[in-house]
N, C-alpha and C positions, 0 to 999 in steps of 0.2 A: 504493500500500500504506500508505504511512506517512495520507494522509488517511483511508480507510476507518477503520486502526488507531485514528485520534482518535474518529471517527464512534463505532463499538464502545466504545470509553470511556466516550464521553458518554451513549451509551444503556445500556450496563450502570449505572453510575453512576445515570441516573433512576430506575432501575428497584430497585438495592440495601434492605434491608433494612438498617438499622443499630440498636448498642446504645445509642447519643445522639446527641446535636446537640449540638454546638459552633456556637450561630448557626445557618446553612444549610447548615452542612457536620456532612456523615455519617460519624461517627465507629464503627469495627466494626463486626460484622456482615456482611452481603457485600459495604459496599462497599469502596472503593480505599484504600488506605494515604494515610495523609494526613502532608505533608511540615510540620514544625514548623521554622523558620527563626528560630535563636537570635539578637538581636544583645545581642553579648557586652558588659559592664560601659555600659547600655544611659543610665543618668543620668550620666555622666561625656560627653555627646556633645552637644553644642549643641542645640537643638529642629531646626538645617539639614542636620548630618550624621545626626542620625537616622531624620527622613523619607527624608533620601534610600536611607540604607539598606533601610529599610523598603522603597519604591519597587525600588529593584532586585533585593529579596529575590521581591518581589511577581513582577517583571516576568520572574524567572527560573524562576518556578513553585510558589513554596509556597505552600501554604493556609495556614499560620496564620503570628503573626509571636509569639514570646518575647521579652520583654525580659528581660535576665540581669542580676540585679540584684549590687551589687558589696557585701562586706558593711559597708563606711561610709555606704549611702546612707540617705537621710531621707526617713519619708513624704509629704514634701512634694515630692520631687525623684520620687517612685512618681508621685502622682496627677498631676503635669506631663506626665511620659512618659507616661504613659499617652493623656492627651488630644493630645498629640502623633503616636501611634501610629493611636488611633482618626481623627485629620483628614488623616493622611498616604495610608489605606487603607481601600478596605472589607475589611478582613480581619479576623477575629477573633485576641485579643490575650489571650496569658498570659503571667503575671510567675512572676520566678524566684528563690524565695526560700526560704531555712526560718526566716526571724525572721517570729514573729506580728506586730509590729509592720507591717512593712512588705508581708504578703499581707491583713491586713483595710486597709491604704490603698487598695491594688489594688480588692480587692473593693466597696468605695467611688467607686473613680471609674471603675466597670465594667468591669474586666477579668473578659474572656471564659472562664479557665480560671486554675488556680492549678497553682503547681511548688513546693513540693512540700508536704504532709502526711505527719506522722509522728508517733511517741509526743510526740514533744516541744512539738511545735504544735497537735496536736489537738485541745485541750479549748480554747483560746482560737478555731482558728479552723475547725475543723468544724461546729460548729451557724451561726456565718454563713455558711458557703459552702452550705450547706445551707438554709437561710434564703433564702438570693441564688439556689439552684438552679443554684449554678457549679461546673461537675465540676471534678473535683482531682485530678490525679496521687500517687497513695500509695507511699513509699517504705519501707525498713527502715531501724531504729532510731529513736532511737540506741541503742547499747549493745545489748543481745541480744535488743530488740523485732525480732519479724522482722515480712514484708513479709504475710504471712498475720493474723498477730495484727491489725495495723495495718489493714489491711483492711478486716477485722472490725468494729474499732472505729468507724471512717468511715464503713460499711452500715449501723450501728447509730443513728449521729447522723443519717442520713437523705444523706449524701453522696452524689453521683453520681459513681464511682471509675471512675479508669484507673491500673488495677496496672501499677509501674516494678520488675520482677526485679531491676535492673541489669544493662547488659550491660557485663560488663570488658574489658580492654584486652587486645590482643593479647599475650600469656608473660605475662599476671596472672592468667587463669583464665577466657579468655574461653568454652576450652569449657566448662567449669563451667557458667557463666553461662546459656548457652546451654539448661543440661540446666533450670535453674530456671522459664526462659522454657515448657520444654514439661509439664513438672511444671506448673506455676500455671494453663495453660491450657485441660490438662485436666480439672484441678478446678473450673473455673470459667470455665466457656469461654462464657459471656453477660459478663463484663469485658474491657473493649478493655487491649489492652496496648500501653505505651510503651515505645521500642525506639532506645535511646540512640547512634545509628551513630558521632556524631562521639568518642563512646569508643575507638571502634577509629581512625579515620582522621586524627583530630589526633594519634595518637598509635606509627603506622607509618610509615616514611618510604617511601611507596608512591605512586605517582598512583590517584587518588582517585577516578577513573572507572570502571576495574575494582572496584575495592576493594565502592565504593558498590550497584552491580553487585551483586555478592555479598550485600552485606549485604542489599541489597531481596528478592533472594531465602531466604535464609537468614529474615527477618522474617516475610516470607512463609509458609512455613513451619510457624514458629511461634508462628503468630497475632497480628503485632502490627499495632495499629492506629495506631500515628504513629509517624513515621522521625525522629528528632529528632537537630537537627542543627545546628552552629554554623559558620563559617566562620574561627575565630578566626588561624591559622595560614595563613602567603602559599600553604603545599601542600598546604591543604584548597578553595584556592577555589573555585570551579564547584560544590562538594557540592551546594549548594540546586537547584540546575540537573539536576545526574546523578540526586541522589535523586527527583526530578519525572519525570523520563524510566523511572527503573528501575521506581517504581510502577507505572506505567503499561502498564510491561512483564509485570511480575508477573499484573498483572490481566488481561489479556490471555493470559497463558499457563495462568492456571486457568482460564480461559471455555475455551480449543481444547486445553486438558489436552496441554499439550505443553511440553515444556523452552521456554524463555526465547530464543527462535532464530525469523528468516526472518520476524517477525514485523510490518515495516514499521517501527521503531523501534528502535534500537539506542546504545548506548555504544562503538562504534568509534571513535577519536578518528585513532590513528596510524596502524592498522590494516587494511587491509582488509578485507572477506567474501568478495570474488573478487576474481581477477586476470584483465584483460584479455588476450585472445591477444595473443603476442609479435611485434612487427613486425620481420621481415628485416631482416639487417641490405644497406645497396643493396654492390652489387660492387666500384663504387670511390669511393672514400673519401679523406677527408686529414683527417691526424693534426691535432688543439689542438696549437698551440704555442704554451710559457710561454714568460718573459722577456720580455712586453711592455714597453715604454720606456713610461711615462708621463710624460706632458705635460699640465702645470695647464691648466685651464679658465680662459681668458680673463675669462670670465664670472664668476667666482669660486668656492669650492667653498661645500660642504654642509655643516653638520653635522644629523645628524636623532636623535631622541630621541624617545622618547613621552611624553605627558604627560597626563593627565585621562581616558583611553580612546583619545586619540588620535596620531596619526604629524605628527611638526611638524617640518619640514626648513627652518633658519634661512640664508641667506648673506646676511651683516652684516646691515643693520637691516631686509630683509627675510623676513617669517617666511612659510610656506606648511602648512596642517595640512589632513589629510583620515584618513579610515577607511581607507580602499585603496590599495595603492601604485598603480594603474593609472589614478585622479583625479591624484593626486598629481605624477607624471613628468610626467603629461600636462600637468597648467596649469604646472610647470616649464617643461618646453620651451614652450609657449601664449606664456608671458612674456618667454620670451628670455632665461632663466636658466640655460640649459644649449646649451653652441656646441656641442661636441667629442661625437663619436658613442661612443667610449670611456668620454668622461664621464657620459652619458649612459645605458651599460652597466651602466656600475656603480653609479648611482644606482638601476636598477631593480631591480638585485641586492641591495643594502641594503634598498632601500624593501619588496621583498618577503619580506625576512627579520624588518622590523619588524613587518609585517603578521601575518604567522606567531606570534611572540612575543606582540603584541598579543591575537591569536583564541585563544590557549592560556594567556593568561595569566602570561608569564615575562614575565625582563627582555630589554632590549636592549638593547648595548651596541654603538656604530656599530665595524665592523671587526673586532669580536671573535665567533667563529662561536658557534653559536645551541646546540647541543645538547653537554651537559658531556663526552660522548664523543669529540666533537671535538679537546678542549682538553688530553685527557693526551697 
């Protein structure tokens, strides 16, 4: 199912109509929601953290990559990132800025899209973006320029727009927000609209998998054509990753005109979809019994930690790191690093509670149990 599911993507996808091209990617129109992957205060990060960002924003699913620019940067520190960005990936690149100073740098050293235009920038930098033929995300304001006026003014200098309603934050007026998004898009429903998710999800203390879920549908909806999204916050991570998956979904459940369900793709993390029949319990049986006596490992013990992505289990100036606790124990005992079958127990009990925290993204801490329900 889940292969088919990608197959159906890929060919709706060739097949789409859209309102622009960002590059090679189709923006509105029928096809997919396209995933904008922020990385946040984007010139404060060496030229090595930010390809890599880049890189694993890529390798998690997003089509496009933002640089979010911080408001001390310099167009000299714009047009670095930028060629930064462009040799880290083939993916198309927008900068995030309302100073004209620093989106005509962009625009200069060929960024792919621009964040944002509004009254206040538009007369410096709407006839270049239009000139460059680089669409621009059009926002409101400032002051009581709204997002319709603004618009206006950008279709007139020859802009290629994607209206931003804004979507607000969860008890700030998100459903408001929301009602703007279908207002705008009925009056003008040849403009792709941008659809600010990490509004809500940097800013609900929720897991982000549901959440994200939601908003691809909810986007869905009403009509937006980029899922824009930042990871700024340690309980937003994985967004880039869910919001790639939930398109996906989306798109798929308007082709079979069916709720967002059985679809071969899903956001289940903790979850189930079903449950397997229950196995008997056998007739006789013996009770676990606590109070084991522990007895140190001849061999010496463990401490384990994660570190870089991965599970690194030190004893003294031996260190041993793998992806999986089932490498891991394994070349432990392989080495002669584990005598004691107890010790041995327990190591695959830690090791697989690091593994778990590692694939979900938390911390770990050796002996301190994994889920904060645990711990009251």
């Amino acid at each position: 199912m889940r292969d088919k599911a990608r197959q159906d993507i890929e060919s709706m996808e060739a097949q789409a109509g859209a309102s622009l091209k960002i590059g090679p990617i189709k923006i509105g129109g029928g096809s997919r929601m396209k995933v904008l992957a922020e990385v946040v205060d984007a010139t404060r990060l060496t030229p090595e953290k930010l390809a890599a960002r880049i890189l694993r924003y890529q390798k998690e699913g997003a089509d496009m990559i933002d640089l979010g620019l911080p408001l001390d940067a310099r167009p000299e520190e714009v047009r670095a990132a930028i060629g930064v960005a462009k040799e880290a990936a083939d993916l198309p690149v927008s900068i995030d800025s309302i100073r004209p100073d620093l989106l005509l740098a962009g625009l200069e050293a060929g960024a792919d899209m621009l964040l944002s235009l509004n009254a206040g920038n538009m007369a410096p930098v709407g006839p270049a973006a239009a000139d460059a033929s680089v669409p621009a995300a059009v926002i409101p304001g400032p002051g009581s320029a709204g997002l319709e006026e603004n618009v206006r003014a950008a279709l007139d200098l020859g802009v290629r727009v994607i209206a931003d309603p804004v979507l607000d934050p969860p008890m700030q007026g998100l459903a408001c927000s929301l009602q703007r998004y279908i207002k705008f898009s009925r009056r003008h429903p040849n403009i792709p609209l941008f659809f600010g998710a990490g509004n809500v999800t940097e800013l609900l203390d929720a897991d982000t998998s549901g959440v994200n879920a939601l908003l691809a549908a909810i986007g869905a909806e009403v009509g937006a054509a980029i899922l824009f999204t930042p990871e700024y916050s340690a309980k937003a991570a994985g967004s880039v990753r869910e919001l790639a998956t939930a398109s996906m979904m989306m798109q798929l459940a308007r082709k079979r005109k069916t709720p967002p369900k059985d679809l071969g793709l899903d956001l289940l993390c903790l979850k189930q979809k079903r449950r397997l029949p229950e196995e008997p319990l056998p007739e006789t049986m013996t009770e676990a019994q606590q109070g084991h006596t522990y007895v140190p490992d001849e061999a010496g013990s463990f401490r384990i930690f994660l570190s870089a992505g991965l599970m690194v289990a030190r004893n003294g100036p031996v260190s041993v790191w793998g992806e999986n606790a089932r490498d891991l124990v394994n070349t432990l005992v392989d080495m002669g690093l584990v005598r004691r079958l107890d010790h041995a127990a327990y190591l695959g009990r830690e090791l697989q509670k690091a593994e778990t925290a590692l694939r979900l993204g938390r911390d770990y801490v050796q002996d301190e149990p994994l889920w904060p329900a645990e711990k009251s």
